[in-house]
C-alpha positions as CSV (number, residue, x, y, z in Angstrom):
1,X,49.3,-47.1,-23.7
2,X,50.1,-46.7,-19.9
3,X,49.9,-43.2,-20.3
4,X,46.5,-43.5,-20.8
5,X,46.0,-45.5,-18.1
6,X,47.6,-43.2,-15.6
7,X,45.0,-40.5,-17.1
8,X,42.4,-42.8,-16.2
9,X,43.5,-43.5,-13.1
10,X,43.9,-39.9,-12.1
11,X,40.6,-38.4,-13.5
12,X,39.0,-41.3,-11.7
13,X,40.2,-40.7,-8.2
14,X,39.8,-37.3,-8.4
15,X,35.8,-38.2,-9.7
16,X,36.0,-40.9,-6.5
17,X,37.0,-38.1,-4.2
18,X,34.3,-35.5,-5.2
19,X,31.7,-38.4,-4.6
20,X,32.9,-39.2,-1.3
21,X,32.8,-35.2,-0.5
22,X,29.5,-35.4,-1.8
23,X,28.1,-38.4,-0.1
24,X,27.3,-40.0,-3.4
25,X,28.7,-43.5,-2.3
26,X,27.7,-45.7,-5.0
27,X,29.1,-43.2,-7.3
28,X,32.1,-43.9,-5.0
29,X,32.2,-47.3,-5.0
30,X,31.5,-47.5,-9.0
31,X,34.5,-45.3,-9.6
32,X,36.8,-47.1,-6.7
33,X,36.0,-50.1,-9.0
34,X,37.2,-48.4,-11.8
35,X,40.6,-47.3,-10.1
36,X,40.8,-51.2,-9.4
37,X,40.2,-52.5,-12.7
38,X,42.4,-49.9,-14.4
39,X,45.3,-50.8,-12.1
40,X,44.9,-54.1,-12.7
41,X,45.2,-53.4,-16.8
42,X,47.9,-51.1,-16.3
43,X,50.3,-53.7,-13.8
44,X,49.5,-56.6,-16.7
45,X,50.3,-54.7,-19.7
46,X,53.4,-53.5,-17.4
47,X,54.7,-57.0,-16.5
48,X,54.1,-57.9,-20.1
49,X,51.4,-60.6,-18.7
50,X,48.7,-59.1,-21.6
């Protein structure tokens, strides 16, 4: 399960950096939200606080 988290955190900051490039912020902010809220999931489901 963290696995896929990592995956989702990766593709996501790489689809954050191509909409800062672009100047696409709200794409930007919606997928820096996503990076947040998947780190979040990953660091509870690591400390067991699920």
């Amino acid at each position: 399960m963290r696995l896929l988290y990592v995956v989702g955190i990766a593709f996501n900051l790489i689809a954050l950096s191509v909409s800062v490039n672009a100047g696409e912020t709200l794409f930007a902010v919606t997928f820096g939200v996503i990076v947040v809220y998947l780190g979040v999931r990953y660091w509870m489901i690591a400390t067991g606080k699920h």
